[in-house]
Backbone as CSV, one residue per row, in Angstrom:
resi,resn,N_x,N_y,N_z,CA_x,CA_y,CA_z,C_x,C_y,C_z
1,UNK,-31.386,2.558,-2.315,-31.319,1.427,-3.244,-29.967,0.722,-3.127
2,UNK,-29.971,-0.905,-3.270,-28.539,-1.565,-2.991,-28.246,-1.239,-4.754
3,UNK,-26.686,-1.834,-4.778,-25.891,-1.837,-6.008,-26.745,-2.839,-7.183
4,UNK,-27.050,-4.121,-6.051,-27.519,-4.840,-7.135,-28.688,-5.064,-8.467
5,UNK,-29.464,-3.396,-7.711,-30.720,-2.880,-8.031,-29.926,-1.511,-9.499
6,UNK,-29.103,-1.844,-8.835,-28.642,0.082,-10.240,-27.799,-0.569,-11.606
7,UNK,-27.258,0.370,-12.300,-26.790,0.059,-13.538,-25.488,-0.448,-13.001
8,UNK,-25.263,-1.435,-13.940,-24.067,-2.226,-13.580,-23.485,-2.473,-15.208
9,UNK,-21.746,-2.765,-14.901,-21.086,-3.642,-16.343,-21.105,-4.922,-15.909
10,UNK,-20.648,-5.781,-16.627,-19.836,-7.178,-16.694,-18.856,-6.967,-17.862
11,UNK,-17.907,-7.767,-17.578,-16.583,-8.108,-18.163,-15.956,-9.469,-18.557
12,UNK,-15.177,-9.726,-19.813,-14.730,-11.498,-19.803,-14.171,-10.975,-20.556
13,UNK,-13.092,-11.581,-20.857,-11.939,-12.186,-22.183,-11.760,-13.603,-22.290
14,UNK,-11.526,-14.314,-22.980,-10.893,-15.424,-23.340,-9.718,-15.212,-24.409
15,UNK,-8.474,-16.316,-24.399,-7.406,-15.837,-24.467,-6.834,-17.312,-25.159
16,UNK,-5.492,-17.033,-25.678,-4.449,-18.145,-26.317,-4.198,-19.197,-24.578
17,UNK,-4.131,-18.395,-24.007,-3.817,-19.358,-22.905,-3.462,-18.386,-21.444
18,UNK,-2.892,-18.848,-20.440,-2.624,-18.098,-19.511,-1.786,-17.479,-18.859
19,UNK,-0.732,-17.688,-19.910,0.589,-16.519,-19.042,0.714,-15.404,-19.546
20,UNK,0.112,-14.377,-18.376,0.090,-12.850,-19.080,1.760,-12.295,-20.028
21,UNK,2.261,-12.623,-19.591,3.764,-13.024,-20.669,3.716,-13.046,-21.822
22,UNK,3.158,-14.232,-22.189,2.933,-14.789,-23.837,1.657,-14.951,-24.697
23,UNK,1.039,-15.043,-23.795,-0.250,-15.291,-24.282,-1.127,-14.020,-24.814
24,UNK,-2.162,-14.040,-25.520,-3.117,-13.115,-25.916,-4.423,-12.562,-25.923
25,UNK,-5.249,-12.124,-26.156,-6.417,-11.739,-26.305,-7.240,-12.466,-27.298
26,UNK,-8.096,-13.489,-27.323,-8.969,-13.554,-28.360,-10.538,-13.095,-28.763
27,UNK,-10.824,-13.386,-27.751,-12.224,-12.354,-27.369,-12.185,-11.834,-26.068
28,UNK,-13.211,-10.807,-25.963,-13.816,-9.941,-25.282,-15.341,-9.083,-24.974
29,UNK,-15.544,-9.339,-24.286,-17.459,-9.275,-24.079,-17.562,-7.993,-22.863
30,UNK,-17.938,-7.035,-23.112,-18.485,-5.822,-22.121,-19.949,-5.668,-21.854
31,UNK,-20.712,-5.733,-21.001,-22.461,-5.476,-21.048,-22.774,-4.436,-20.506
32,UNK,-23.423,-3.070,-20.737,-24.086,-2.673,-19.574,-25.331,-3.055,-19.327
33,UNK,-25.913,-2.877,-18.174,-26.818,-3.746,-17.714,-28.014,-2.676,-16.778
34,UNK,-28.870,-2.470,-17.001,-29.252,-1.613,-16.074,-31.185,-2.761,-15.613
35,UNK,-30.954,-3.045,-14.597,-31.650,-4.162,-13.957,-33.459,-3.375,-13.753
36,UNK,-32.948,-2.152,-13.500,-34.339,-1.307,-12.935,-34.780,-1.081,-14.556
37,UNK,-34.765,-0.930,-15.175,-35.424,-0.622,-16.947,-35.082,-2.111,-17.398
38,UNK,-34.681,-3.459,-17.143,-34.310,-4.931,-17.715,-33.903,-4.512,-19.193
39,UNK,-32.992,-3.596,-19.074,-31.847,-3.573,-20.184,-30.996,-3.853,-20.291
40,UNK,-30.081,-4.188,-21.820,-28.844,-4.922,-21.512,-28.236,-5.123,-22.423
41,UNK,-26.760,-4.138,-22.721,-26.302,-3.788,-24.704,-25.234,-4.468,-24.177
42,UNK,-24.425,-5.171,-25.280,-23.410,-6.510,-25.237,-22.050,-5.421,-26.645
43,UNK,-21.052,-5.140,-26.435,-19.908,-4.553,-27.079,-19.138,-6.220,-27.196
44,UNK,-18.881,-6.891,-28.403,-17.867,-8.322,-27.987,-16.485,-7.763,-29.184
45,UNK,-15.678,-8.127,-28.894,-14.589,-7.982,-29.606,-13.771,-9.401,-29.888
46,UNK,-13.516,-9.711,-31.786,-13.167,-11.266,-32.119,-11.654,-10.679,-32.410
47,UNK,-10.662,-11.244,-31.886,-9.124,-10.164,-32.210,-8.252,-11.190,-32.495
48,UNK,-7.502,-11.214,-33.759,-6.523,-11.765,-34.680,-5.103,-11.611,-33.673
49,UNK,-5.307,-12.620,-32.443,-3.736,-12.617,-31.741,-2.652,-12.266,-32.182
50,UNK,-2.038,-12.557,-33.242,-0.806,-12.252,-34.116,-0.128,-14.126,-33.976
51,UNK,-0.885,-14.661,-32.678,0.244,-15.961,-32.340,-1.011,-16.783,-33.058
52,UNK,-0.454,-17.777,-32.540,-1.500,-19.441,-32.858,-1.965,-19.733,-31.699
53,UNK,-3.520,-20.240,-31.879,-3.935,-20.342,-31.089,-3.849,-21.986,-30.515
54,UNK,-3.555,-22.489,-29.532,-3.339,-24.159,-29.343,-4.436,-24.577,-29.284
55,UNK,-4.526,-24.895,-29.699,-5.859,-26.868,-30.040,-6.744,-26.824,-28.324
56,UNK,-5.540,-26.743,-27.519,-6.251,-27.025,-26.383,-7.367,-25.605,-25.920
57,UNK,-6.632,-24.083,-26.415,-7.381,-23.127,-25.959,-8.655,-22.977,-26.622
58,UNK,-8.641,-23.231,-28.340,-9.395,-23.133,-29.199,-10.781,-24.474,-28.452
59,UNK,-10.322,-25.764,-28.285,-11.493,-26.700,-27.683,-12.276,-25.439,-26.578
60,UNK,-11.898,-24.959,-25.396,-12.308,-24.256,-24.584,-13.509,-23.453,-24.902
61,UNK,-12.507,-22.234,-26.097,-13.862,-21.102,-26.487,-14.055,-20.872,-27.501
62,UNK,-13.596,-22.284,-28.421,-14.224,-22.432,-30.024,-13.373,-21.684,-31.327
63,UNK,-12.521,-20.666,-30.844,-12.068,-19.958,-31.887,-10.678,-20.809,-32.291
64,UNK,-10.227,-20.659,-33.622,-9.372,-21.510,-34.473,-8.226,-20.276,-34.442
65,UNK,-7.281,-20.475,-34.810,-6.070,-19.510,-35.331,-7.108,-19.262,-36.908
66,UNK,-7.228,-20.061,-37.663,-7.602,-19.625,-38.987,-8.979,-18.584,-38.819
67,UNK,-9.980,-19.126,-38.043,-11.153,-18.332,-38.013,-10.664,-16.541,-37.378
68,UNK,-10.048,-16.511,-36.436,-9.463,-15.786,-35.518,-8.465,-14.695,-36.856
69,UNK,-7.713,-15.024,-37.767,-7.177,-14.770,-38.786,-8.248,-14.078,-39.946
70,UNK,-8.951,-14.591,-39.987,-10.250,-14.425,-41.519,-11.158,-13.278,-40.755
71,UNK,-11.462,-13.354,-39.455,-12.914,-12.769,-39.192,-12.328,-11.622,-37.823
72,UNK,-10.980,-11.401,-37.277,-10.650,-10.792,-36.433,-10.076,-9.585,-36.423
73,UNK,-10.210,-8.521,-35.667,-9.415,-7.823,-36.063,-8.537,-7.555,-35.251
74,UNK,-7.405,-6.932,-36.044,-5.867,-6.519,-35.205,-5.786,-6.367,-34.165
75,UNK,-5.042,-7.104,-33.284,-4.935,-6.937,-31.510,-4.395,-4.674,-31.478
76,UNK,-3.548,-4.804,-32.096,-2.917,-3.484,-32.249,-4.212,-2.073,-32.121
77,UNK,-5.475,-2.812,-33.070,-6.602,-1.538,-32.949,-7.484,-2.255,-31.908
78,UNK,-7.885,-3.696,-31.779,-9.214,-3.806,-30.842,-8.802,-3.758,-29.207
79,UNK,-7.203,-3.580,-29.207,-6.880,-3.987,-27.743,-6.752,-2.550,-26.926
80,UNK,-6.480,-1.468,-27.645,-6.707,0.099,-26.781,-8.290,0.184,-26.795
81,UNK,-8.992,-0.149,-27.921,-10.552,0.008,-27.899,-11.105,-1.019,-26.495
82,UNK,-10.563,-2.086,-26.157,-11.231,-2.662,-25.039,-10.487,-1.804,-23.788
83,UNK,-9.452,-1.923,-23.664,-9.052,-0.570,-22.890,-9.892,0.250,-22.315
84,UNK,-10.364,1.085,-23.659,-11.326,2.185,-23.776,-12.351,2.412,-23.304
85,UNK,-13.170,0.872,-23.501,-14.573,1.162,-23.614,-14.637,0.699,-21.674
86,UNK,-13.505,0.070,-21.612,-13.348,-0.628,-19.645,-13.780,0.302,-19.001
87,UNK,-12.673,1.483,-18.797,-12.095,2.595,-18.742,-13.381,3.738,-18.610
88,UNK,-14.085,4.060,-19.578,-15.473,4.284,-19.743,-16.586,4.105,-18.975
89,UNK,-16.475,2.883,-18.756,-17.607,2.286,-17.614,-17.567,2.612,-16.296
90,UNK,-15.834,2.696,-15.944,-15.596,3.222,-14.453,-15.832,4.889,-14.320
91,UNK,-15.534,5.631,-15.567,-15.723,6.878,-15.520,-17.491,7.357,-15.778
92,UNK,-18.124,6.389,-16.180,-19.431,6.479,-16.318,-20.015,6.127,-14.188
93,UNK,-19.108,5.635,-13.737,-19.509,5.133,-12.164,-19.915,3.796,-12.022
94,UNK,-19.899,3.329,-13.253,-20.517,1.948,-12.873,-19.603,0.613,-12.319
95,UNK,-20.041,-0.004,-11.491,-19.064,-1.314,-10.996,-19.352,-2.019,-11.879
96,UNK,-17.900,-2.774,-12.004,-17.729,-4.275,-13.186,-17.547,-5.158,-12.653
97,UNK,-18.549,-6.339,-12.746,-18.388,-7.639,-13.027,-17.428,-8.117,-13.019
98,UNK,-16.488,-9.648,-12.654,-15.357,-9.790,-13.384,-15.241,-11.020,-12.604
99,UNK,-15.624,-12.175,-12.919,-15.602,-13.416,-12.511,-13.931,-13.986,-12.597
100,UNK,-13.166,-14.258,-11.492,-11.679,-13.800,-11.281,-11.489,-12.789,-11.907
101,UNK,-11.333,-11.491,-11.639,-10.948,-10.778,-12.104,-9.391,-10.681,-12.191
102,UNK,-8.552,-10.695,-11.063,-6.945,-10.387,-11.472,-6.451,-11.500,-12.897
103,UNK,-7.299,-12.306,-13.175,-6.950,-13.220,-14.634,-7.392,-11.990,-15.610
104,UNK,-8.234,-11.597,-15.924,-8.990,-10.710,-17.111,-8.158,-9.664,-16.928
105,UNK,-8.020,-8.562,-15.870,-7.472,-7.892,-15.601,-6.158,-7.857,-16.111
106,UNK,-5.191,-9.127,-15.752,-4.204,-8.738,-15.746,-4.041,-8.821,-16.993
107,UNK,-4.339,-9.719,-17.904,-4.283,-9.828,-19.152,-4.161,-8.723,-20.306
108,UNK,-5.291,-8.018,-19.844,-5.813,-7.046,-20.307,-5.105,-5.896,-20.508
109,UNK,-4.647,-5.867,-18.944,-3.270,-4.645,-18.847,-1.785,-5.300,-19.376
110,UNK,-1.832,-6.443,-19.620,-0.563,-7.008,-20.397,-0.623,-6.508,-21.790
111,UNK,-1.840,-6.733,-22.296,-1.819,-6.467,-23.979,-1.863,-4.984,-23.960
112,UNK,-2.420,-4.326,-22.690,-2.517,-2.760,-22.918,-1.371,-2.061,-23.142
113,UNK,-0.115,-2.483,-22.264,1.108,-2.416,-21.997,1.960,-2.365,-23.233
114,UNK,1.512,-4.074,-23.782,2.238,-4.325,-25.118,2.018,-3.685,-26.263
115,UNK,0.851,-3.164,-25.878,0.721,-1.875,-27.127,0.760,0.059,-27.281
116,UNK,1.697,-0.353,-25.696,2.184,1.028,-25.438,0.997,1.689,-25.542
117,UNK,-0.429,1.240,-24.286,-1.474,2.037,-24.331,-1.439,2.314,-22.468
118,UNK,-0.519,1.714,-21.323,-0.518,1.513,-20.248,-1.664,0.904,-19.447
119,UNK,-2.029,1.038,-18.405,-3.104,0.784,-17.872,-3.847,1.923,-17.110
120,UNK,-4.686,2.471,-18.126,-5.402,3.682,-18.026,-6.586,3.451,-16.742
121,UNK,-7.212,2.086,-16.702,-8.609,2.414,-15.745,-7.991,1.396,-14.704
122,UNK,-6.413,1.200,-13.863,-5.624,0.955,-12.719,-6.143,2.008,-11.666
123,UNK,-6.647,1.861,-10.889,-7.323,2.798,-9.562,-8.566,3.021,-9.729
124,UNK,-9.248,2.705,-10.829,-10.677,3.679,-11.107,-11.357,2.865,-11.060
125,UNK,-11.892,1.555,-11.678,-12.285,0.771,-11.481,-12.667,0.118,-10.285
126,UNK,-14.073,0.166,-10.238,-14.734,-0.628,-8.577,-15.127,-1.714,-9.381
127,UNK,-14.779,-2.738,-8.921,-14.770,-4.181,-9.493,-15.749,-5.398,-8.489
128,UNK,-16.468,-5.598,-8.993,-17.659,-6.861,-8.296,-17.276,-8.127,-8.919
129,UNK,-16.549,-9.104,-7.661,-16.027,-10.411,-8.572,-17.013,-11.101,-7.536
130,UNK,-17.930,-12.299,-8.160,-18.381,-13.135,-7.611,-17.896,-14.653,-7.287
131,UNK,-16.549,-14.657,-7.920,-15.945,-15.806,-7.088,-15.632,-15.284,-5.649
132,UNK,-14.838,-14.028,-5.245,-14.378,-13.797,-4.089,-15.696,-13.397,-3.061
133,UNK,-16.784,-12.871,-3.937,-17.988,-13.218,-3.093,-18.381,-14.697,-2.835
134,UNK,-18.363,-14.929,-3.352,-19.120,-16.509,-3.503,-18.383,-17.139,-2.006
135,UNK,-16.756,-17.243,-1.999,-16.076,-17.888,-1.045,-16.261,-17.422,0.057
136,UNK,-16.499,-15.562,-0.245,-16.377,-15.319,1.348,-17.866,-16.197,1.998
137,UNK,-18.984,-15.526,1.153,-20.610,-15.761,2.215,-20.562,-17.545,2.309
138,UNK,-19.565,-18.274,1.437,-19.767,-20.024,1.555,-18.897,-20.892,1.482
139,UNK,-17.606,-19.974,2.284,-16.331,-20.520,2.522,-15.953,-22.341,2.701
140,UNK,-16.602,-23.153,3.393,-16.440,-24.065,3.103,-17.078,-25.753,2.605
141,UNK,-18.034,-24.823,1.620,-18.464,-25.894,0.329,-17.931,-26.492,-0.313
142,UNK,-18.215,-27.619,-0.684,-17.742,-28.432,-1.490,-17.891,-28.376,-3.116
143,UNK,-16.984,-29.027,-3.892,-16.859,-28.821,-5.102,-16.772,-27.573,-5.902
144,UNK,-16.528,-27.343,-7.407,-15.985,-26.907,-8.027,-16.554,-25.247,-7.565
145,UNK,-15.148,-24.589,-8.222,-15.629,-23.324,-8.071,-15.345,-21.803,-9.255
146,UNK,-15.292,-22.880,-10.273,-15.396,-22.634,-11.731,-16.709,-21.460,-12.142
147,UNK,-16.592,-20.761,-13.298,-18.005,-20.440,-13.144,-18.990,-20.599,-13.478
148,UNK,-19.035,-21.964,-14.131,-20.189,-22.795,-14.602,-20.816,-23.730,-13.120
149,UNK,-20.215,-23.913,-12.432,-20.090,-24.814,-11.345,-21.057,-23.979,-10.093
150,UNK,-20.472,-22.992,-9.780,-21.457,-21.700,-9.158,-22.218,-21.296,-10.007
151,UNK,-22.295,-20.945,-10.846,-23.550,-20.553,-11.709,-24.705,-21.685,-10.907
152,UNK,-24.206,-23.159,-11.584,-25.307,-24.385,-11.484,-25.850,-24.474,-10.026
153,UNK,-24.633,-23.857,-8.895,-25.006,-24.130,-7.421,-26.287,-22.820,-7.054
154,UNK,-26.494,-21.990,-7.910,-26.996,-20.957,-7.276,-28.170,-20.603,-8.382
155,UNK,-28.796,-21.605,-9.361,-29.280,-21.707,-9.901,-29.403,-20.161,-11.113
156,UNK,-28.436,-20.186,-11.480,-28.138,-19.049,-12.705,-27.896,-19.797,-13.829
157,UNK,-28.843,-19.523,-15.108,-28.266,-20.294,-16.301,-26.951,-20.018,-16.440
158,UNK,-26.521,-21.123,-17.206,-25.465,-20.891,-18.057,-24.696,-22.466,-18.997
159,UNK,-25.333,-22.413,-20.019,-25.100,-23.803,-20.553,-23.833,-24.070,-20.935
160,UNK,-23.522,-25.672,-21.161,-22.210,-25.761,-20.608,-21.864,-25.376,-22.188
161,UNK,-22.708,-25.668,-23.225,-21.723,-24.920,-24.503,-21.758,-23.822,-24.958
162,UNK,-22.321,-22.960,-23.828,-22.449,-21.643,-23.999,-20.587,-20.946,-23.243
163,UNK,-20.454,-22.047,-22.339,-19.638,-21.264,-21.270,-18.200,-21.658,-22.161
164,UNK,-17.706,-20.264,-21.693,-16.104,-19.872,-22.247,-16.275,-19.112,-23.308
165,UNK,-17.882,-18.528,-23.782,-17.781,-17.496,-24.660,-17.469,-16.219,-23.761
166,UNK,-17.044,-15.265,-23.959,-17.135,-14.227,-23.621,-18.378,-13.277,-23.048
167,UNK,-19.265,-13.098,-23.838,-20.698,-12.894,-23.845,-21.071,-13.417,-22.734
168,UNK,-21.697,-15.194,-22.885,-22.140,-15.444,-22.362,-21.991,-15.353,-20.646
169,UNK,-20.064,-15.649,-20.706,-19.718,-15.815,-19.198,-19.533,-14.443,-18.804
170,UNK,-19.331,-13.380,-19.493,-19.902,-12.029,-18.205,-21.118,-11.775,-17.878
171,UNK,-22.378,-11.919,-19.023,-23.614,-12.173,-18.378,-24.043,-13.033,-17.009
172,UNK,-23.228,-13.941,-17.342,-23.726,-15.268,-16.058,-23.123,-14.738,-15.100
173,UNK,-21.781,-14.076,-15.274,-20.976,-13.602,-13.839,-22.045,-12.017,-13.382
174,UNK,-22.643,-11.544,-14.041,-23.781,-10.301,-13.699,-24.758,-10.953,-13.257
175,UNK,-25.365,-11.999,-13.590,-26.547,-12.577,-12.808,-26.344,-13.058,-11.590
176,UNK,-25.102,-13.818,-11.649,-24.375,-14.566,-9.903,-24.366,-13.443,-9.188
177,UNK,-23.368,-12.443,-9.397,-23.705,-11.375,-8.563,-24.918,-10.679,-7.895
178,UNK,-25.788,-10.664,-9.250,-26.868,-9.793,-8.664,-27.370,-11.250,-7.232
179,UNK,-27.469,-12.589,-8.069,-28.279,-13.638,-7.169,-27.397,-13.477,-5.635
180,UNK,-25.982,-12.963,-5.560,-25.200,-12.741,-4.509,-25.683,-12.091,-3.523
181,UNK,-26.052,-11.302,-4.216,-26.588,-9.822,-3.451,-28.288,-10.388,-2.773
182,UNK,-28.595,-10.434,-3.610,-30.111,-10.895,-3.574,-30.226,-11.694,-2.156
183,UNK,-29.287,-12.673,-1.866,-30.082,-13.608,-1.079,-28.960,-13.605,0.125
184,UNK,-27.673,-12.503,0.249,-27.022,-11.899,1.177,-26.820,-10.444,1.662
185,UNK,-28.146,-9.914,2.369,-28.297,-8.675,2.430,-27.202,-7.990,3.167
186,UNK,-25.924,-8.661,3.489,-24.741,-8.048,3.890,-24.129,-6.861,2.904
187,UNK,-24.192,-8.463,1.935,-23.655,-8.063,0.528,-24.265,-7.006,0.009
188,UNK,-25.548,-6.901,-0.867,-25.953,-5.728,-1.293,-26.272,-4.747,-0.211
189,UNK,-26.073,-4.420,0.822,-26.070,-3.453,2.093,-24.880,-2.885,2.171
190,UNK,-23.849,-3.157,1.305,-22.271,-2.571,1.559,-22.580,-1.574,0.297
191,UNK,-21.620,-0.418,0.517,-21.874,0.314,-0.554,-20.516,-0.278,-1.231
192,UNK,-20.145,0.137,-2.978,-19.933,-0.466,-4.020,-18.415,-0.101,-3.729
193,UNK,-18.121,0.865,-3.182,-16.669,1.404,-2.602,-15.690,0.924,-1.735
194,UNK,-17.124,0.368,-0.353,-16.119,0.089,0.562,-16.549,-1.436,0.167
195,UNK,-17.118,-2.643,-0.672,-17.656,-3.877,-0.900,-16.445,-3.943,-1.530
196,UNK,-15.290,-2.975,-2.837,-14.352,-3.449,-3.540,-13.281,-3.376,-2.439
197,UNK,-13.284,-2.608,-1.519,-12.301,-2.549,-0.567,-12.137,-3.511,0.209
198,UNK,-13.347,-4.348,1.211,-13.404,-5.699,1.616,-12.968,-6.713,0.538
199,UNK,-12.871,-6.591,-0.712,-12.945,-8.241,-1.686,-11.625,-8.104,-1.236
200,UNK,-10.823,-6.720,-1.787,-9.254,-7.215,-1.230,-8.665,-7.707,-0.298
201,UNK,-9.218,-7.871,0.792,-8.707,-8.103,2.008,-9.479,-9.607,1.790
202,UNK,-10.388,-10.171,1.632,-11.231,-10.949,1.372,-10.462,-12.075,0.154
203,UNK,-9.824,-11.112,-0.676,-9.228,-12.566,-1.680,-7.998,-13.220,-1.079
204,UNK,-7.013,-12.191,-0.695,-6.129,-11.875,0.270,-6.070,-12.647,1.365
205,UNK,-7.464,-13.194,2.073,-7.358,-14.188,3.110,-7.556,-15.620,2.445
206,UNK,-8.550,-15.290,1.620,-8.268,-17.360,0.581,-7.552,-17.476,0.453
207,UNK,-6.685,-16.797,-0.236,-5.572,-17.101,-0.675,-4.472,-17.520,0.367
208,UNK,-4.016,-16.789,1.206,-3.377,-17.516,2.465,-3.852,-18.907,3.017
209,UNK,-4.819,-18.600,2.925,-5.835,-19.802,2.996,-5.411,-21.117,2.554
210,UNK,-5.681,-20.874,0.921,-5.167,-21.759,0.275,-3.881,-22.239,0.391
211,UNK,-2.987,-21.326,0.500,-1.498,-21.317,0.184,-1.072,-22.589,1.537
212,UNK,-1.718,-22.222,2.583,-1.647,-22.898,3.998,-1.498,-24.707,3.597
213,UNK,-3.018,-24.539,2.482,-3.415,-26.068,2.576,-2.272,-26.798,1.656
214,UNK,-2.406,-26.002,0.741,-0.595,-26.426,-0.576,0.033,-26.988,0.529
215,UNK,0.675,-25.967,1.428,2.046,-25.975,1.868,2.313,-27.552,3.022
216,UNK,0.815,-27.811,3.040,0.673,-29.393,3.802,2.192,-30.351,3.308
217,UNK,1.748,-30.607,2.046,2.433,-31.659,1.081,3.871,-30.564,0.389
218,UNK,3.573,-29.079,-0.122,4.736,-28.590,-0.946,4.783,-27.701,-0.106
219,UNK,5.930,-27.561,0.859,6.226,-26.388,1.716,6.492,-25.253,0.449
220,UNK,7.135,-25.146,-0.680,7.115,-24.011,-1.502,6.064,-23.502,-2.614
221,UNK,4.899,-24.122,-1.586,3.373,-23.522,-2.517,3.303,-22.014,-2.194
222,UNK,2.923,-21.388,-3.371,3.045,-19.956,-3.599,1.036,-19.919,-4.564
223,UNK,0.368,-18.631,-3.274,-1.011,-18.257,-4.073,-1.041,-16.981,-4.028
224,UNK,-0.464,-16.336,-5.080,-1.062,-14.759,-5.089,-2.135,-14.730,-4.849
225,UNK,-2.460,-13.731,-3.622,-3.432,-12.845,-3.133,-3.611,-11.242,-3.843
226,UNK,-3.312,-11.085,-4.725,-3.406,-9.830,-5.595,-4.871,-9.142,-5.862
227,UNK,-5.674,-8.570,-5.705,-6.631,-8.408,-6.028,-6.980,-7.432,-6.377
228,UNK,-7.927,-6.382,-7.545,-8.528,-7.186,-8.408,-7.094,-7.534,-9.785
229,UNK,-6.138,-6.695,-9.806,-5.267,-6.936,-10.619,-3.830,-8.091,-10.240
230,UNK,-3.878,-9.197,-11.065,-2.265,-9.606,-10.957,-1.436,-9.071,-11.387
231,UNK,-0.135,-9.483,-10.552,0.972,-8.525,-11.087,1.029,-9.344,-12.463
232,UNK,2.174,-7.951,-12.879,2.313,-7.880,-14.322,3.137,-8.734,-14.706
233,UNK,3.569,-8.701,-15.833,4.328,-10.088,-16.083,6.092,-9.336,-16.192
């Protein structure tokens, strides 16, 4: 049986913004998913940043500093519990989802850090990102590569005011994948071990990639190739 056929997670956060530095946790969405029984339990976590949330992050994935305040709970207790339950999934064997993952990731292990919980599931974790799939099997397509944008190219729901929930966008990043697999028997023909071992080398070359095309116009364009975790802040 390929991977894309067995029990699988997905993963998302949405956040105050994006510098693992300053920024925070506002939600968080975990699924397991098991495709052969079409089951599928959703863990989401709503977490009271401690900061304010900006106007611009809140438009994105809807949450307010005030709502986030009234209905959230303490980054201090929900942020070792997402930790936890990550952490869990890899020790259960299952590969995670993680549509960019070194963004979620790193985040994740930023707030883990900041709450003197470290980064417990660093090595354990076999991680399935379908952007770095997506580029390798269709390296040079055109337009966006967002994950509403691939979702729409590969015909996976995902409505546009659904997207930037948490929930919704690790589900859609579990369906891209599986549709990954599905219609690139390379892909689901790799086992789940040595498939996380290729993404690295695999994000690792976009990224040079990219960095190449920057450096046209800004000779001091800089693209971490880090994969699945960015460095820390």
């Amino acid at each position: 049986m390929t991977w894309h056929t067995q029990p699988m997670a997905a993963f998302d956060i949405e956040s105050t913004g994006l510098d693992m530095a300053s920024d925070r946790i506002v939600t968080a969405a975990l699924w397991r998913i098991d495709p052969t029984h079409r089951t599928k339990d959703v863990t989401t976590w709503l977490i009271d940043p401690g900061i304010e949330i900006p106007q611009a992050a809140a438009d994105i994935h809807g949450i307010t500093t005030d709502h986030a305040r009234q209905h959230g709970r303490p980054a201090a207790e929900a942020v070792p519990e997402i930790g936890a339950a990550l952490e869990k999934t890899a020790v259960d064997g299952l590969p995670v989802v993680i549509y960019n993952a070194p963004y979620d990731l790193g985040m994740l292990s930023a707030e883990l850090e900041r709450h003197g919980c470290g980064v417990r599931f660093d090595g354990l974790l076999r991680v399935l990102d379908p952007l770095v799939l997506d580029k390798h099997v269709d390296r040079f397509r055109r337009g966006g590569r967002k994950l509403i944008d691939v979702c729409a190219h590969h015909g996976v729901p995902l409505e546009s005011d659904q997207a930037h929930g948490a929930a919704a966008d690790a589900l859609a990043a579990a369906r891209l994948a599986w549709k990954l697999a599905a219609t690139h028997p390379e892909l689901a023909e790799t086992g789940i071990d040595d498939l996380h071992t290729a993404q690295v080398a695999w994000k690792a070359e976009q990224s040079a990639s990219f960095q190449a095309y920057l450096r046209r116009k800004d000779p001091d364009a800089v693209v971490d190739g880090s994969w699945p975790l960015a460095p820390g802040p």
